[in-house]
N, CA and C of each residue as an Amber inpcrd file, in Angstrom:
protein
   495
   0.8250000  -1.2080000   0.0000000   0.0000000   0.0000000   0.0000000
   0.8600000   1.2600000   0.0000000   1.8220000   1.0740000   0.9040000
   2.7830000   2.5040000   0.8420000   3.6850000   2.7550000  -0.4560000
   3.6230000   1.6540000  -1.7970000   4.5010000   1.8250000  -2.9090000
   3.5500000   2.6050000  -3.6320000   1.7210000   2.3280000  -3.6500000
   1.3480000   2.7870000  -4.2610000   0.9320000   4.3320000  -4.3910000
   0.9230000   4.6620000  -2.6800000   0.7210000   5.7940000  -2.1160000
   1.7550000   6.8370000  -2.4050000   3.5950000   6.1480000  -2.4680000
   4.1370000   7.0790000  -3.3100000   3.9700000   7.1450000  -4.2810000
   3.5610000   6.7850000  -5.4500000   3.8640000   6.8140000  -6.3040000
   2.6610000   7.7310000  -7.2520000   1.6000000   7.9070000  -6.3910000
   0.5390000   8.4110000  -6.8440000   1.0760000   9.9750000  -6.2730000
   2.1680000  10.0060000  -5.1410000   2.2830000  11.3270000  -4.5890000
   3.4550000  11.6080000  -5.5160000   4.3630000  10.6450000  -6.1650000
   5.0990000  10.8290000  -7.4570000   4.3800000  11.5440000  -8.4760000
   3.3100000  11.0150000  -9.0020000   3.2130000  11.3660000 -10.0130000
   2.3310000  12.6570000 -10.0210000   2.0050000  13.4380000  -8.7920000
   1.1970000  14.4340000  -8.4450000   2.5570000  15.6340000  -8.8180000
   3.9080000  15.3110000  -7.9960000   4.9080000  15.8030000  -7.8910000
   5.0330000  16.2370000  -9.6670000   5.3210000  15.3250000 -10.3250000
   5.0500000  15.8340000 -11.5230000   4.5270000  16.7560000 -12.3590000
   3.0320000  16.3540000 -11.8420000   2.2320000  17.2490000 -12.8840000
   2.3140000  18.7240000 -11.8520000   2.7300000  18.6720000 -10.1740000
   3.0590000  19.8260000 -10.2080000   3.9630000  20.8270000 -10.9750000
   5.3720000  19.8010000 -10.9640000   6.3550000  20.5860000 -11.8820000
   5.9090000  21.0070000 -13.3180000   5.4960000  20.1410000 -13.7650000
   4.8690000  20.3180000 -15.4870000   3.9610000  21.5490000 -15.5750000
   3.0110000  21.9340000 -14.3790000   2.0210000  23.1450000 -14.4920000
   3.2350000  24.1570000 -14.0020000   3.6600000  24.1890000 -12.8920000
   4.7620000  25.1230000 -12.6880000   5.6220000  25.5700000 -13.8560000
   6.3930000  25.2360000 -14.7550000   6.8130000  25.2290000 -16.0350000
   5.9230000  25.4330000 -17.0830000   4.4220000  25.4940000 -17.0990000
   3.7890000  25.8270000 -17.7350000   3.4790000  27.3820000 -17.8760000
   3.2810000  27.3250000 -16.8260000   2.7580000  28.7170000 -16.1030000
   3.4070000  29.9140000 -16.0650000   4.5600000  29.4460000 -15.1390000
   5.6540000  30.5480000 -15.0140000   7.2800000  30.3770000 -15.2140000
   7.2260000  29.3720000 -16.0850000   8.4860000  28.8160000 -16.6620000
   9.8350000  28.6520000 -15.9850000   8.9100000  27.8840000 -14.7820000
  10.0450000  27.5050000 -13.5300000   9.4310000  26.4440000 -12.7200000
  11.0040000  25.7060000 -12.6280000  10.2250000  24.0830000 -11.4080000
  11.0880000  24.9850000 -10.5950000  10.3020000  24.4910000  -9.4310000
  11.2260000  25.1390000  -8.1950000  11.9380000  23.8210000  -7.9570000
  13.1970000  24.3190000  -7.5320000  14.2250000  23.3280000  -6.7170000
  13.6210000  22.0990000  -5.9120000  12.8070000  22.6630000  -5.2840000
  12.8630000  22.6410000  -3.8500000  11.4330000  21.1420000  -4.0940000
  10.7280000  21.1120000  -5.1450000  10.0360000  20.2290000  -6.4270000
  10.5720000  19.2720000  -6.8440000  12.2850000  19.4750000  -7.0990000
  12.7590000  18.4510000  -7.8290000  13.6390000  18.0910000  -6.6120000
  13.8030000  18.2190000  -5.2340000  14.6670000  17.7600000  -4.6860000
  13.4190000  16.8540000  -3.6620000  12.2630000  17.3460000  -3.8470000
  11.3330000  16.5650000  -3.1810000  11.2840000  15.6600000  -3.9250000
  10.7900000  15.5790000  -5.1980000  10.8750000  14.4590000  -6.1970000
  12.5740000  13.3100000  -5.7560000  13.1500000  14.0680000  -5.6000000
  14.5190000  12.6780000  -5.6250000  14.4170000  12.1240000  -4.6580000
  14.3160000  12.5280000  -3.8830000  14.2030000  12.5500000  -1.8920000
  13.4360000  11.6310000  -1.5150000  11.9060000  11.5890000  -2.3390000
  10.5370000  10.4760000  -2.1230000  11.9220000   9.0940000  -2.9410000
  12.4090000   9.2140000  -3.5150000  12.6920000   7.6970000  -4.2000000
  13.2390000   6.7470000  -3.1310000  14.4730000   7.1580000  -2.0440000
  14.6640000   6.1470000  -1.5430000  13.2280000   5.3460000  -0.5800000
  12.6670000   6.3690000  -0.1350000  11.4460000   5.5100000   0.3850000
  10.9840000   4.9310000  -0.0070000  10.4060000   4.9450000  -1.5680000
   9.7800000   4.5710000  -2.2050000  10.4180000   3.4760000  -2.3530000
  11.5330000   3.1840000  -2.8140000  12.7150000   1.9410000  -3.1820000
  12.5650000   0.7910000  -2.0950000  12.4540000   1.4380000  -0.7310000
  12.2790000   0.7240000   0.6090000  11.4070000   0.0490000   0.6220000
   9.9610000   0.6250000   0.1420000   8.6390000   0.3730000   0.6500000
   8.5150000  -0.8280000  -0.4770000   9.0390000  -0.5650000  -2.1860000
   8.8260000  -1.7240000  -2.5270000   9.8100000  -2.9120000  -2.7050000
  10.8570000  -2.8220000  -1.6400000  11.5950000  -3.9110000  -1.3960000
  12.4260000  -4.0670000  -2.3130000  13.0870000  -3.1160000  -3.0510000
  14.1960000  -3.1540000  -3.6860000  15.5730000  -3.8190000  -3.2920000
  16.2160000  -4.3820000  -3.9500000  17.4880000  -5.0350000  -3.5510000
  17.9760000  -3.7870000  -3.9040000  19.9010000  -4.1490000  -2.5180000
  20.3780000  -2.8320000  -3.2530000  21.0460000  -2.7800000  -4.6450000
  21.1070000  -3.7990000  -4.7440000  21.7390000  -3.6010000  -6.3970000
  20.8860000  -2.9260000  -7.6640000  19.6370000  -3.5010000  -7.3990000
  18.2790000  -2.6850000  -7.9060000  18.4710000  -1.1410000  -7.6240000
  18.8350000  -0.5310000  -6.2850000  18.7230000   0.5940000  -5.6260000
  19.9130000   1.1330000  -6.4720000  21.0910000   0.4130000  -6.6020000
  22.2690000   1.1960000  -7.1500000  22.3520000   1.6420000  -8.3370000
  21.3980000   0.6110000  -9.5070000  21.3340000   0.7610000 -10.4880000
  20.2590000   2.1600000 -11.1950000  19.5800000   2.3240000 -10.4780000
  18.4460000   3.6030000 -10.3090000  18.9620000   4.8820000  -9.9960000
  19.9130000   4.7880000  -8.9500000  21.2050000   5.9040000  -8.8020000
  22.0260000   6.0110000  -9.9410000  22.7610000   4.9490000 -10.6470000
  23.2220000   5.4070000 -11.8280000  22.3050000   6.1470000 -12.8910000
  20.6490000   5.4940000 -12.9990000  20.3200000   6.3120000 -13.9160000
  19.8010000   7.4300000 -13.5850000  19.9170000   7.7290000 -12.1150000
  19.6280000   9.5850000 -11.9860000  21.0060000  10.1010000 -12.1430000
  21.5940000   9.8360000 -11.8010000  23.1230000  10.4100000 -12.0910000
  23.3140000  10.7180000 -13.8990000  22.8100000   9.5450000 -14.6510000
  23.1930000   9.4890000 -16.4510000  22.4770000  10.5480000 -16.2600000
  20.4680000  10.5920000 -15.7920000  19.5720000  11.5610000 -16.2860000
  20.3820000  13.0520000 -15.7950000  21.2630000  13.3300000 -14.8390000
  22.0100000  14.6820000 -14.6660000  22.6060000  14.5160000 -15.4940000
  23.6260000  14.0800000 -16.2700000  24.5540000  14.3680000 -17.0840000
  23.6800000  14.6170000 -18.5470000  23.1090000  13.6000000 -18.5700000
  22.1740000  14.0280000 -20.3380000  21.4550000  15.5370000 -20.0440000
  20.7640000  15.6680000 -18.4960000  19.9950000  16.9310000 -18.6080000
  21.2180000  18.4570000 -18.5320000  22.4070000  18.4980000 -18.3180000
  23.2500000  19.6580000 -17.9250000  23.5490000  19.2730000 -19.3370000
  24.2140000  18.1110000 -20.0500000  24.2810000  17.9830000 -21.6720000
  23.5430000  18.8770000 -22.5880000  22.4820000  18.8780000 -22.2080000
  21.1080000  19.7750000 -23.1160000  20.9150000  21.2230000 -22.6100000
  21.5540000  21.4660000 -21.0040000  21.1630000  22.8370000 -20.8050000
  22.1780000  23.7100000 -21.1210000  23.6830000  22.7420000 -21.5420000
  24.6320000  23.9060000 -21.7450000  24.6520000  24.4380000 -22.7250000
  24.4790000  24.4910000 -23.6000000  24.0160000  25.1820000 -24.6720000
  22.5050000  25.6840000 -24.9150000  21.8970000  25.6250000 -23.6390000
  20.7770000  26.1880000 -23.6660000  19.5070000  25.8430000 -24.6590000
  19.2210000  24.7240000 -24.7380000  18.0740000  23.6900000 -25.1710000
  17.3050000  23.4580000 -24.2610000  17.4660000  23.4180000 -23.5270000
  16.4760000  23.2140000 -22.2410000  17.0520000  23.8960000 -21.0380000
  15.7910000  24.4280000 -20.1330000  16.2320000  24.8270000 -18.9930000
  16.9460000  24.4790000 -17.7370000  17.2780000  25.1230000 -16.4480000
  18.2690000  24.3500000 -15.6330000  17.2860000  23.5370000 -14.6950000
  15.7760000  24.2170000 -14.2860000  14.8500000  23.5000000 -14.3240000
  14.4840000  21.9690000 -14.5440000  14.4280000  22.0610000 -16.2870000
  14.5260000  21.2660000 -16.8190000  15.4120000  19.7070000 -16.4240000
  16.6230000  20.4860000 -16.5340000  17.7330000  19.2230000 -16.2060000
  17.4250000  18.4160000 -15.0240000  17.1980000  19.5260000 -14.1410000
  17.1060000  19.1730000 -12.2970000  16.0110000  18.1710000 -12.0360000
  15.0540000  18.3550000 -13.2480000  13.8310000  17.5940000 -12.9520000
  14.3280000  16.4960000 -13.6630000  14.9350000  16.2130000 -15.0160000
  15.0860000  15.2990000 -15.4330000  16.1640000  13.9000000 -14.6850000
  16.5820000  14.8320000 -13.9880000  17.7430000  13.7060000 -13.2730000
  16.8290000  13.0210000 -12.4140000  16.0280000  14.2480000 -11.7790000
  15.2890000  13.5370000 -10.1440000  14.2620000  12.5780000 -10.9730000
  13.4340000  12.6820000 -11.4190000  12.6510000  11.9050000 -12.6190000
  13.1890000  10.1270000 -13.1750000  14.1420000  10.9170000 -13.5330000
  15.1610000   9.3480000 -13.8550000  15.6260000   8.4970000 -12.5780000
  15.8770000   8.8230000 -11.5220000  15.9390000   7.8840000 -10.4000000
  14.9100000   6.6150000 -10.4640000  13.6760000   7.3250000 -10.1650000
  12.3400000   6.8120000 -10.5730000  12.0100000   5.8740000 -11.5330000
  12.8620000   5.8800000 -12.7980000  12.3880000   5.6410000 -13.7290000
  13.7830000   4.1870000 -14.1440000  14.9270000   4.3150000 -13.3860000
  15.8240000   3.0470000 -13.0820000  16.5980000   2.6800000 -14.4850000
  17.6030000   2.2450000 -14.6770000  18.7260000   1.8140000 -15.0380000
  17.6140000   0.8480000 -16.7150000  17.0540000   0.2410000 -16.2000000
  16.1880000  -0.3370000 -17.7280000  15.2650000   0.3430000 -18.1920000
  14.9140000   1.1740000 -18.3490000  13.8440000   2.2860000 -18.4530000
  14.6190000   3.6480000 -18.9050000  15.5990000   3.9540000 -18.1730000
  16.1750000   5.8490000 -18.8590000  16.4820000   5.4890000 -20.2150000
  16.5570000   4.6320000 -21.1780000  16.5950000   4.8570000 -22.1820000
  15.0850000   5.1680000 -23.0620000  14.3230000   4.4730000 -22.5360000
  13.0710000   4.5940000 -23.1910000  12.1350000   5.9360000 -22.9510000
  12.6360000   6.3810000 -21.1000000  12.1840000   7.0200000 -20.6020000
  12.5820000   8.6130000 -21.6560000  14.1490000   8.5530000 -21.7270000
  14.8700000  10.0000000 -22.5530000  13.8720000   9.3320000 -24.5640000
  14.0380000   8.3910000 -24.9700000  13.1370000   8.6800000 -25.8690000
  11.4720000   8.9720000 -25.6520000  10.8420000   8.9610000 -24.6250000
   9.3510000   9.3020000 -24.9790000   9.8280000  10.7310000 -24.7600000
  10.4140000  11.4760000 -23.7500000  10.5880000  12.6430000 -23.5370000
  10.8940000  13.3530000 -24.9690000  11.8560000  12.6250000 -25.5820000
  12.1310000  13.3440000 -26.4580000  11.0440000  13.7910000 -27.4200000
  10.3750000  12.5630000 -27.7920000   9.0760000  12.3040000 -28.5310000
   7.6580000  13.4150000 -28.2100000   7.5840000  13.0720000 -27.1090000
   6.6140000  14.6750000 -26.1660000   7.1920000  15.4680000 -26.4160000
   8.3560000  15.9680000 -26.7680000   9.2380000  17.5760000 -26.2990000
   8.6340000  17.6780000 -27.4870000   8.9160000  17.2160000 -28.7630000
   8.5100000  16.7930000 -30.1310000   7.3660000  17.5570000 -30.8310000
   6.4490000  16.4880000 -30.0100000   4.9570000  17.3220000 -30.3720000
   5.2770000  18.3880000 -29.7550000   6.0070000  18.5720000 -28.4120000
   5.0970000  20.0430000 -27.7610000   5.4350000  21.3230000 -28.5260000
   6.7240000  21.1340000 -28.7320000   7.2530000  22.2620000 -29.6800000
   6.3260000  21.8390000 -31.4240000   6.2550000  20.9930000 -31.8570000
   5.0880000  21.7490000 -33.0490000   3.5520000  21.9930000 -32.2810000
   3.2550000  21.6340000 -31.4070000   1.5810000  22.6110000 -30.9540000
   2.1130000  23.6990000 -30.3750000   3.0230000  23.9850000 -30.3790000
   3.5130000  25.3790000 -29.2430000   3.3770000  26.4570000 -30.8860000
   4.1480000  25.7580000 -31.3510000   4.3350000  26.8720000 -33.0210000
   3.4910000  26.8810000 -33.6560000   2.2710000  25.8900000 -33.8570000
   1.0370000  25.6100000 -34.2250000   0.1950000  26.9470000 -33.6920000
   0.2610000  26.8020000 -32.0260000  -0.3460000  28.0350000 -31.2690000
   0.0960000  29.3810000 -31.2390000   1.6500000  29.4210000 -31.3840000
   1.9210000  30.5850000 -31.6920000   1.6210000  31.1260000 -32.6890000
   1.9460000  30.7010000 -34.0700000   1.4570000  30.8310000 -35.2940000
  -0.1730000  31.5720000 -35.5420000  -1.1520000  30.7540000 -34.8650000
  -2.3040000  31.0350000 -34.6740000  -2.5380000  31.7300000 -33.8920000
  -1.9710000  32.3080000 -32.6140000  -2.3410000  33.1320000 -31.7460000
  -2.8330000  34.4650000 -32.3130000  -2.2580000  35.4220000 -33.0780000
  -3.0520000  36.3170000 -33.4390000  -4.0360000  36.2110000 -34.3300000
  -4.6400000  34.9350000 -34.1890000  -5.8420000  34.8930000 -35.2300000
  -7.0890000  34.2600000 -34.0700000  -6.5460000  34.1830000 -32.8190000
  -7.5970000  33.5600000 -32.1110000  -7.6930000  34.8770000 -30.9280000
  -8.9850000  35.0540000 -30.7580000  -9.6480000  36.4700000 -29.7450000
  -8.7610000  36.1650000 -28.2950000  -7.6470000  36.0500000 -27.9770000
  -7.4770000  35.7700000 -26.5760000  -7.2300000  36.9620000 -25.4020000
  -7.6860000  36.5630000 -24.5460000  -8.3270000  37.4950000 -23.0210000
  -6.9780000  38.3420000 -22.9060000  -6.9950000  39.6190000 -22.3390000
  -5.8570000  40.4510000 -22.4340000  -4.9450000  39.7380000 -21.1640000
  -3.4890000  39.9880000 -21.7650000  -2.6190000  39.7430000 -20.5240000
  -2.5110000  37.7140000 -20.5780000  -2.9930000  37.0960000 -21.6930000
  -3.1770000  35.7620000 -21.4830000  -1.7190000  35.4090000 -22.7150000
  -1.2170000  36.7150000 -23.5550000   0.0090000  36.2300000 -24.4830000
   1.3930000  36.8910000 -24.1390000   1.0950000  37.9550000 -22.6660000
   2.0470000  37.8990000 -22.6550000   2.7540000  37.1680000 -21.4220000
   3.5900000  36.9860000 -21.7080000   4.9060000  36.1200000 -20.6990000
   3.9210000  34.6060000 -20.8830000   3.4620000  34.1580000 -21.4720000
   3.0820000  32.6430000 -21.5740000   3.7410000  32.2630000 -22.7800000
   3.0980000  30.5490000 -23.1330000   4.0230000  29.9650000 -23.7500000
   3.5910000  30.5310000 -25.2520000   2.9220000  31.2760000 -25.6980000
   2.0550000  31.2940000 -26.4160000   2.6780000  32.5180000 -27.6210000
   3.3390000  33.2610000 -26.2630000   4.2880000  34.2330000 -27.1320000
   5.4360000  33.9150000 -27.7380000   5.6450000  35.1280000 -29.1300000
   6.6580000  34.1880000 -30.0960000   7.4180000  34.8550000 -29.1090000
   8.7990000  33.5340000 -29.3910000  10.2130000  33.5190000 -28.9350000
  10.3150000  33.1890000 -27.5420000   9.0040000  33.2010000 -26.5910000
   8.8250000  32.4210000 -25.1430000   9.5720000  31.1240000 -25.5790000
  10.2750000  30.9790000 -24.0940000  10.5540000  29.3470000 -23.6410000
   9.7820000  28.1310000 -24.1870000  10.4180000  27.0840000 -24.1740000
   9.4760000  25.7510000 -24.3150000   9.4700000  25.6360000 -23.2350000
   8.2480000  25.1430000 -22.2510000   8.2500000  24.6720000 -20.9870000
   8.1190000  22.8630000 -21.0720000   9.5740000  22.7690000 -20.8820000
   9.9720000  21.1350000 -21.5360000   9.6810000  20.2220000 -20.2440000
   9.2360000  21.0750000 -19.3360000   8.4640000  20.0540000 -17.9380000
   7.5080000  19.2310000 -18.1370000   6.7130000  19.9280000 -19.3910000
   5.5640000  19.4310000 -20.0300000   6.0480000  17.9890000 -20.7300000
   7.1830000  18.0500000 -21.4430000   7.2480000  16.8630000 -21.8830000
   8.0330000  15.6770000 -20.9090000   8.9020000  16.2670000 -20.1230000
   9.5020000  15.3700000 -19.4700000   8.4280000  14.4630000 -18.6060000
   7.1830000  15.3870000 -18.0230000   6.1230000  14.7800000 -17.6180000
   5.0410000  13.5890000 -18.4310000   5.2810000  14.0990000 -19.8620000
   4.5570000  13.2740000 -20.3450000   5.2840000  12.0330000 -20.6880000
   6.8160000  11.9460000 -20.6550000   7.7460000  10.5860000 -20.8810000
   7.6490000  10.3350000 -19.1880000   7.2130000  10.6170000 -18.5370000
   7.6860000   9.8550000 -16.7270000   5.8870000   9.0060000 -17.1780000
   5.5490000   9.6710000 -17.4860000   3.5590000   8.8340000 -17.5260000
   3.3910000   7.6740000 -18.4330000   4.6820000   7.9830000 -19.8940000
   4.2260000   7.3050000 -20.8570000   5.1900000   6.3290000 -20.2770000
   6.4400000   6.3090000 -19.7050000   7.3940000   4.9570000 -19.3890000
   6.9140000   4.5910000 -17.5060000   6.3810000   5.5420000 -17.2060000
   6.1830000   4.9190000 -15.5070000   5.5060000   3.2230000 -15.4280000
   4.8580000   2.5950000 -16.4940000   4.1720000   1.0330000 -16.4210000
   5.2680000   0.4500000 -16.5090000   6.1300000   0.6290000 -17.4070000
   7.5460000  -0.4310000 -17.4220000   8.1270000  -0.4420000 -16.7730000
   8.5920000   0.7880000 -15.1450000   9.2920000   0.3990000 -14.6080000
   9.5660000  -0.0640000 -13.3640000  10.1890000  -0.2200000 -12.6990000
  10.4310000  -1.8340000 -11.6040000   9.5490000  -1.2620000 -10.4510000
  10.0840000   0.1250000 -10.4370000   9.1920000   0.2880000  -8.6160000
   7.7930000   0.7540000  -9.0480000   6.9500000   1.1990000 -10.6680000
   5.6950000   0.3670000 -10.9530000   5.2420000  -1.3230000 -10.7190000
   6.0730000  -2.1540000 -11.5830000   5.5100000  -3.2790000 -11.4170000
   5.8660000  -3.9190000  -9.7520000   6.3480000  -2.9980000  -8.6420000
   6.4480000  -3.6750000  -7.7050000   5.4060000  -3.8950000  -6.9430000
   4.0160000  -3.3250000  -7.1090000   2.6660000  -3.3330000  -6.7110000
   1.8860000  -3.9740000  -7.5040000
């Protein structure tokens, strides 16, 4: 009961960050260090071996290096990265590969409906004060929380501390 209870408070953690990054084009720290922080419990509760445990640490560690990979040159935010590492703990050593392709795949679409919407934005009546500083305005941020959220949802069934319930 307590694997499932994190994991539902996991994936809340998420879609907080993903609206946070939506909104005001920032995960707070303090989001993604809660996000890393829930894993060892979580690891506990569903009886992880530690070798299981170690291997999940390597792939939050890869998910930091691929996410500071993408922010140094400024592709994605630092946000971004911070969430993607804490994210990848979660998501374990057989999974960050599939996990960094759905992300990629979501980032994908989001950036053509983002340009889709931008594109169209001055052709659709929208409420004053709703284009500026959102995603909606040209040359605004991608808020890539959005997709990293939608690769933790689309790979969270495959991985171990899912099927441990």
């Amino acid at each position: 009961m307590a694997t499932e209870i994190l994991i539902v408070i996991f994936a809340g953690l998420v879609c907080a960050a993903a609206l946070s990054d939506a909104v005001r084009f920032i995960i707070p720290n303090w989001l993604c260090g809660v996000i890393a922080l829930a894993f060892p419990i979580a690891a506990f509760a569903a009886g992880f071996s530690w070798p299981l445990f170690g291997f999940h640490l390597l792939a939050g560690f890869l998910g930091l290096v691929i996410g500071f990979a993408l922010f140094a040159p400024g592709w994605i935010g630092g946000g971004d990265a911070k969430m993607f590492a804490a994210v990848a703990l979660w998501m374990g050593w057989d999974a960050i590969y599939v996990f960094l392709l759905h992300t990629v795949l979501a980032g994908g679409a989001l950036v053509l409906m983002l340009l889709l919407l931008r594109h169209a934005a001055p052709l659709v009546r929208v409420p004053a004060g709703w284009t500026s500083e959102t995603a909606l305005e040209k040359g605004a941020p991608v808020p890539y929380g959005i997709a990293i959220a939608a690769g933790v949802f689309w790979t969270l069934p495959s991985t171990p501390i899912f099927s441990a319930f």
